[in-house]
N, C-alpha and C positions, 0 to 999 in steps of 0.2 A: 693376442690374449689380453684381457682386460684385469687389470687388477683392481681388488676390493681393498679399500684401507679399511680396516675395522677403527672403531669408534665407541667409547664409551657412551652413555649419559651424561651432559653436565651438571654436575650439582653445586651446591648453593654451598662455599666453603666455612659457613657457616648456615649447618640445620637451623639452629633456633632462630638465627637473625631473619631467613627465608619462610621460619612458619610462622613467626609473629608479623613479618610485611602481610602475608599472605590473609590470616586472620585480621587484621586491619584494614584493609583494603575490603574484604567481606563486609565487614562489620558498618564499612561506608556506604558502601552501596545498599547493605538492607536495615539500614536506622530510617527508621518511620515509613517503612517502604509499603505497607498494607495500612489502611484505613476498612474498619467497619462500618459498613450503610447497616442500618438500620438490624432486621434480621434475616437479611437477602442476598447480602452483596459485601465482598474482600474488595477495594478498590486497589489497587496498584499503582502504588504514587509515586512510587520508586523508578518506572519504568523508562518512563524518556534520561533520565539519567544516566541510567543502566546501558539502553540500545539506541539511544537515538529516538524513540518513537514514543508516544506516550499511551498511556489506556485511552481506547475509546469504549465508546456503549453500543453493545450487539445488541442490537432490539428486538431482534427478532426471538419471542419465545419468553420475553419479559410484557409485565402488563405495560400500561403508559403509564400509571403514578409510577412504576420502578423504572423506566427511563427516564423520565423527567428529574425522579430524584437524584441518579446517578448522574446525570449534566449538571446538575444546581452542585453537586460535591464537587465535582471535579473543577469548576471554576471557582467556586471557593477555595479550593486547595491548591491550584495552579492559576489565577487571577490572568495571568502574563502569558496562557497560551489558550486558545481555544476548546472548548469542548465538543467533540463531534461524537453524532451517532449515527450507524449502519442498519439498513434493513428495518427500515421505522415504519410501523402499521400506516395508515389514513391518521388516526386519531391522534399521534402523535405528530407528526405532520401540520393538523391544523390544530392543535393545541400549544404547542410550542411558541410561536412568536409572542403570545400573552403570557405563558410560564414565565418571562425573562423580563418586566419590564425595565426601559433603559438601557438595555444593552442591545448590540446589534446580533438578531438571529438570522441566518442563509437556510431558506429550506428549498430543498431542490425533492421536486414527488418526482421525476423521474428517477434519479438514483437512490430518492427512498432517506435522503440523508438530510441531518439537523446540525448545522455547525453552528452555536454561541458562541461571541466574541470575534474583537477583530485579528485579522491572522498577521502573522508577522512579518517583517519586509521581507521580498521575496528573493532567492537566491537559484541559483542553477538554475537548466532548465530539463525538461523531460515534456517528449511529443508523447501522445497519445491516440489512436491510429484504433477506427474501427471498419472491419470488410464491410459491412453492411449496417444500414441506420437499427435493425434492430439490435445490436450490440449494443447502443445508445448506455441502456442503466447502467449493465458490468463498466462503464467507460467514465459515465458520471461520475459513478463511486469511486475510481480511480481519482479525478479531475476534482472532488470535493476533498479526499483526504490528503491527496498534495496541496491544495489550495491552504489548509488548515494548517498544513506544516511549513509553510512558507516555501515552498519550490514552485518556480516561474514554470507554469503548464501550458499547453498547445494543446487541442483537440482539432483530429482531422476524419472527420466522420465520413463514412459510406465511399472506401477507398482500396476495396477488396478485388482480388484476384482477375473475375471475372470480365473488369475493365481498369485493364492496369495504367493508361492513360491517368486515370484519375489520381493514381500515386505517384505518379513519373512528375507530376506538375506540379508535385509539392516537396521534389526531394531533397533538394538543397536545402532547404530549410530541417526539414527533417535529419538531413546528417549532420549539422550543426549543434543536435541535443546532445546532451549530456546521458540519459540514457531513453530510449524508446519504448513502452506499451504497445503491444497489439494485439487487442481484443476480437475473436473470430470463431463464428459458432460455426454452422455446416461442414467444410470438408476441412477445417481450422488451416488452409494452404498458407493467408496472405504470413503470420510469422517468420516461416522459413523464407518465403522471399525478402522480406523486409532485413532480415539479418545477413543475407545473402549483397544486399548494397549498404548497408552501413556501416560505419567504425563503432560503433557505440554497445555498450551491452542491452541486449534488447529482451525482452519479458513477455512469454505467450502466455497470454489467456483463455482459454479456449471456453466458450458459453453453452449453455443448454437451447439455443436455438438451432431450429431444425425438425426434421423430421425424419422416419422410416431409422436408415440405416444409421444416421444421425446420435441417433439412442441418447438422448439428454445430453449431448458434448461428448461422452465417449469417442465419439469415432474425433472430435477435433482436437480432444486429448492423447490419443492415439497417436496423430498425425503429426503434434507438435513436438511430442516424444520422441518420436521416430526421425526425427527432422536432422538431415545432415550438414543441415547450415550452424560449424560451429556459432558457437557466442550465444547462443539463445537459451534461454534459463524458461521454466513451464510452470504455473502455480496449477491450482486448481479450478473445477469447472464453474465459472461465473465469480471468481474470487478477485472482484476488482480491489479488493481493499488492498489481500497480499501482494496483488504487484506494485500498489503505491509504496508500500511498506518498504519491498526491495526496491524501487526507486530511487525513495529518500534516503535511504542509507548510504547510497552510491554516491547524490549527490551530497550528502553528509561530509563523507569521506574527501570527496572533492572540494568543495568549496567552505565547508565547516558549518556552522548555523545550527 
């Protein structure tokens, strides 16, 4: 027979001392924590503070004077950490390097991203692992927004299921990261393998490539889901940012930075 010890709640043997830490602690974290751009845009300056990670700029669905402008705020406001944006048109892309004179910009047209400023020394590390070369962007995006956050990145392209040869020859190095991306559109399999040999916590991406039954990543969403290789944590379809995002925070945790 098992027995249950019941258990209270702990509380704080002093209320007021516990709600005023509590409101003080708030009150730190959101002093100055919103900045308004112009009449478009809340910025979130608060953020990297708060989680670890900072705002960046979703471009996509904004014009490019309003990307450009949100980068120019955000390095004014955070001078000491880079400004990156996701999902950037052409126009931004090749407008950028002269928006910024004197300062160094990274523009990468494959993953579509604009990082100003230089990034910070780098700490941890995290591989980054795509089945196939067309995974390339979701994978960039991943590889630019840890670049920006200062985490030591690895990219090991076109290392999918089909010929596992090509992952076996790299895995020692790969179990050595801190934690793993893998980026996988079609039948999203290589994940579950990958988590299936390593110690590390590893982050399926599943992509919108493909086709037929494929359904935009559905089905490699599906599959990553369903995947009974513990460890493996799933974002969304083509969401390379989100896995950088849970990345850094692991290596956060670990190594500090």
């Amino acid at each position: 027979m098992i027995e249950v010890e019941e258990t209270s709640p702990q509380r704080d043997p002093d209320p007021e001392r516990g709600d005023s830490a509590l409101a003080a602690t708030l009150a730190d974290l959101l002093d100055g924590a919103v900045a308004r751009v112009g009449d478009f845009a809340r910025l979130d300056t608060g953020r990297q503070r708060r989680t670890g990670v900072p705002e960046v700029v979703f471009a996509e669905g904004k014009t490019p004077e309003q990307t450009l402008r949100l980068l120019a705020e955000l390095r004014d406001r955070a001078p000491e950490t880079p400004a990156l944006a996701t999902r950037c048109p052409q126009e931004v892309l090749a407008a950028a390097p002269d928006a910024f004179p004197g300062q160094p910009v990274l523009v990468d047209p494959v993953a579509r991203t604009v990082t100003v400023g230089d990034p910070p020394a780098e700490h941890g590390s995290v591989s980054v692992l795509t089945a196939g070369t067309s995974d390339l962007p979701v994978a960039r995006e991943c590889v630019a927004a840890l670049s920006a956050w200062g985490v030591r990145t690895r990219l090991l392209d076109d290392v999918g299921v089909a010929g596992l040869p090509r992952l076996l020859e790299h895995l020692a190095d790969i179990r050595d990261a801190d934690c793993v991306i893998v980026v996988a559109g079609m039948d999203g399999a290589l994940p579950s393998v990958v988590t299936g040999l390593v110690p590390a916590p590893v982050v399926g991406v599943p992509t919108s490539v493909g086709y037929g039954f494929a359904d935009g990543g559905r089905a490699a969403a599906a599959s990553m889901l369903s995947s009974c290789a513990p460890g493996l944590t799933v974002v969304n379809i083509d969401n390379g940012f989100g896995a950088a995002a849970h990345a850094a925070k692991i290596v956060r945790r670990m190594h500090g930075g």
